[in-house]
FILUMMI-187317 format. One record per residue (C-alpha): x, y, z; residue number from 1. Coordinates in steps of 0.02 Angstrom, whole numbers, plus 50000, padded with zeros to 5 digits. Example, Ala and Ser with C-alpha at 12.3 -4.5 7.8 and 13.67 -1.06 7.14 Angstrom:
REM residues 2
<rec><east>50615</east><north>49775</north><up>50390</up><k>1</k></rec>
<rec><east>50684</east><north>49947</north><up>50357</up><k>2</k></rec>
//
This chain:
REM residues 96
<rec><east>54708</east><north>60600</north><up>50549</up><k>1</k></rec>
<rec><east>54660</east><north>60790</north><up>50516</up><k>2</k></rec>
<rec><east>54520</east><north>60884</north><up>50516</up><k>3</k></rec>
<rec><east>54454</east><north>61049</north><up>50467</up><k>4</k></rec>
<rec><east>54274</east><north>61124</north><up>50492</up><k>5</k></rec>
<rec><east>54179</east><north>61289</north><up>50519</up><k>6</k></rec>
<rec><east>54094</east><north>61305</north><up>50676</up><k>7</k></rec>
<rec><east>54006</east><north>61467</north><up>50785</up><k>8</k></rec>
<rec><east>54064</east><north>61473</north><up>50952</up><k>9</k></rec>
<rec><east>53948</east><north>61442</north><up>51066</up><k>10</k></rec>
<rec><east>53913</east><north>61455</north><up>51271</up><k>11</k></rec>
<rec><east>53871</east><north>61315</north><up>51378</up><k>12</k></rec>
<rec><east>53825</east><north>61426</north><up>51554</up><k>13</k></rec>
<rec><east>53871</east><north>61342</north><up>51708</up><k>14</k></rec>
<rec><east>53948</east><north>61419</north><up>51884</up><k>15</k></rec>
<rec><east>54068</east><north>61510</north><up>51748</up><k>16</k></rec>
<rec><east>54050</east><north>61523</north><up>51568</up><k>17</k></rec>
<rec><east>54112</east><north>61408</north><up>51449</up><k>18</k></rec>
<rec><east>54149</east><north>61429</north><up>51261</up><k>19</k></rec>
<rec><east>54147</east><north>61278</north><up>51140</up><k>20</k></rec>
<rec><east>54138</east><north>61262</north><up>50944</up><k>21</k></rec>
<rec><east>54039</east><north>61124</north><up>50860</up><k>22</k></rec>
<rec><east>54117</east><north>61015</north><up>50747</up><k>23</k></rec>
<rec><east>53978</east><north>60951</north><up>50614</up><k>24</k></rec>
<rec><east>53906</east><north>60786</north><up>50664</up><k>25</k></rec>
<rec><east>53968</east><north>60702</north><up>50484</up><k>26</k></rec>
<rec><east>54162</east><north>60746</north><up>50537</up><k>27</k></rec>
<rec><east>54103</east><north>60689</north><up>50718</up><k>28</k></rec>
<rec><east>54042</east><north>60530</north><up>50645</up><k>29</k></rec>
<rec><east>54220</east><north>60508</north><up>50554</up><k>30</k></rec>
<rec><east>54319</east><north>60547</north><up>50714</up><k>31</k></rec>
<rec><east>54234</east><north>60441</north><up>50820</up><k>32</k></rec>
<rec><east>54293</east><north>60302</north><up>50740</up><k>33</k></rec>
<rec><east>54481</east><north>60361</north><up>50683</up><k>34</k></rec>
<rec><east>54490</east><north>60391</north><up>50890</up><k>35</k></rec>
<rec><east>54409</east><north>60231</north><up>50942</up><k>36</k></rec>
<rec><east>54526</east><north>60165</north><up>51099</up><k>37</k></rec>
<rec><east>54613</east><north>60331</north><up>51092</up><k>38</k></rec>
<rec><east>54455</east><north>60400</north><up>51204</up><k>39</k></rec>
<rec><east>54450</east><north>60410</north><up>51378</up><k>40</k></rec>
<rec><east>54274</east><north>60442</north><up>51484</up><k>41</k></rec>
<rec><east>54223</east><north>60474</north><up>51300</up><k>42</k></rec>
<rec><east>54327</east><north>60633</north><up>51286</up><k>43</k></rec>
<rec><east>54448</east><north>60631</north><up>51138</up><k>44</k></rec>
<rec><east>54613</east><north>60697</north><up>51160</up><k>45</k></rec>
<rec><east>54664</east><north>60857</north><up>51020</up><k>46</k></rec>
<rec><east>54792</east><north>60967</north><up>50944</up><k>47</k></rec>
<rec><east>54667</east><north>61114</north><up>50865</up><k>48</k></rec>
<rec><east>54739</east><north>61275</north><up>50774</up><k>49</k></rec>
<rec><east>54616</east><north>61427</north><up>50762</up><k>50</k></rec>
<rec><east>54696</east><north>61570</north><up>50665</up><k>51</k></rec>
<rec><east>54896</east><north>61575</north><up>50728</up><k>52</k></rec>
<rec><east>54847</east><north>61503</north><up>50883</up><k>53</k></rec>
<rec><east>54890</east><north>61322</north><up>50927</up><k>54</k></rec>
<rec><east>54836</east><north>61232</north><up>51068</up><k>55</k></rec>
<rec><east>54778</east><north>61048</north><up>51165</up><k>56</k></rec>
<rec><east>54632</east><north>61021</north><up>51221</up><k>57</k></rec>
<rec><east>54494</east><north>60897</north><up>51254</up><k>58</k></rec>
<rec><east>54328</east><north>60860</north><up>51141</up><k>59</k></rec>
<rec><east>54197</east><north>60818</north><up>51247</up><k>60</k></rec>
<rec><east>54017</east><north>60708</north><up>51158</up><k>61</k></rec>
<rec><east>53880</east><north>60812</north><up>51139</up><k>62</k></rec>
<rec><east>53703</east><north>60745</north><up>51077</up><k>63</k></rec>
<rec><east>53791</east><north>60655</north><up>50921</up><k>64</k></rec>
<rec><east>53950</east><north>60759</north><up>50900</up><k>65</k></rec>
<rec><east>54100</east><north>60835</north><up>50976</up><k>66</k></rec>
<rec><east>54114</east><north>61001</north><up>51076</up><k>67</k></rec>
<rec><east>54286</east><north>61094</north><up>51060</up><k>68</k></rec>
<rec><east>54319</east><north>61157</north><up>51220</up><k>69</k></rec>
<rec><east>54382</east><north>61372</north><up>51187</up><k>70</k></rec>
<rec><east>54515</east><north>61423</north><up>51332</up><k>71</k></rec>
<rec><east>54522</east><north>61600</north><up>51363</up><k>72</k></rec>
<rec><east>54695</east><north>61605</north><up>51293</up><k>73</k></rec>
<rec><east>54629</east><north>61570</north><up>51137</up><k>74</k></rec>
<rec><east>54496</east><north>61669</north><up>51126</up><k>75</k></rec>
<rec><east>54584</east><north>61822</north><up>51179</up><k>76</k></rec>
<rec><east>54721</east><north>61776</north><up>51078</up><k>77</k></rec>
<rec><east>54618</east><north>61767</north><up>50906</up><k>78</k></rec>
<rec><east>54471</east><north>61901</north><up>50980</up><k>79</k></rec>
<rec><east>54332</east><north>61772</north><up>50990</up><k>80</k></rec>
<rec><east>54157</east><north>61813</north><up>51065</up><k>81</k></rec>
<rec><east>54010</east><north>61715</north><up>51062</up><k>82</k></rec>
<rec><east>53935</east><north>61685</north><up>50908</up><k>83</k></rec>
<rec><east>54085</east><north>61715</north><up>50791</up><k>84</k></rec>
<rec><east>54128</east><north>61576</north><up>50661</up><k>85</k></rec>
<rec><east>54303</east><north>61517</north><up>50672</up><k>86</k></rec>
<rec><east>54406</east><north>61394</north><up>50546</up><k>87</k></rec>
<rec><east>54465</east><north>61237</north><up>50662</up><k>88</k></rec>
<rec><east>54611</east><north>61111</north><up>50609</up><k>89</k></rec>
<rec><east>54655</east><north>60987</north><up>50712</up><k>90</k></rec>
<rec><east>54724</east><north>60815</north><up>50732</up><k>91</k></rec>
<rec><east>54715</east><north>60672</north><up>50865</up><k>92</k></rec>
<rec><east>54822</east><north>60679</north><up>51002</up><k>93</k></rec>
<rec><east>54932</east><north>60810</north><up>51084</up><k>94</k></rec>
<rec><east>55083</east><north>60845</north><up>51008</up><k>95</k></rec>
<rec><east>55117</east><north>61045</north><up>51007</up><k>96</k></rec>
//
């Protein structure tokens, strides 16, 4: 299954930054059940594509919806700062 949404990054401030986008909570409603027994400690495992960059990752449950974790490679790599909206696809499962 594939998805694609618009989201602003966003920081989550901890001992070190992190950088997550959004996904809206009606495609988080959808994935949450295309992924059900694909989860693990409620974290759903991801192939995302931001711009030309392609990469695996992790969505993690946030108050109703999923959190798409940023790594700086990607950010640097598509010259993402807080606040920017970014285009996501992505797809269940890692397969890069």
């Amino acid at each position: 299954m594939e998805y694609a949404f618009e989201g602003a990054v966003i920081e989550w401030r901890g001992p070190a930054p992190f950088y997550y986008v959004p996904m809206p909570v009606e495609d988080a409603e959808d994935l949450k059940e295309d992924a059900r027994g694909l989860e693990y400690w409620g974290q759903v495992a991801v192939t995302a594509t931001i711009g030309a960059t392609t990469f695996t990752t992790a969505l993690f449950p946030k108050d109703g919806t999923y959190l798409l974790p940023l790594k700086v490679v990607v950010r640097k790599a598509e010259g993402l700062d807080l606040d920017d909206v970014v285009e996501v696809r992505m797809r269940l499962g890692h397969d890069v």
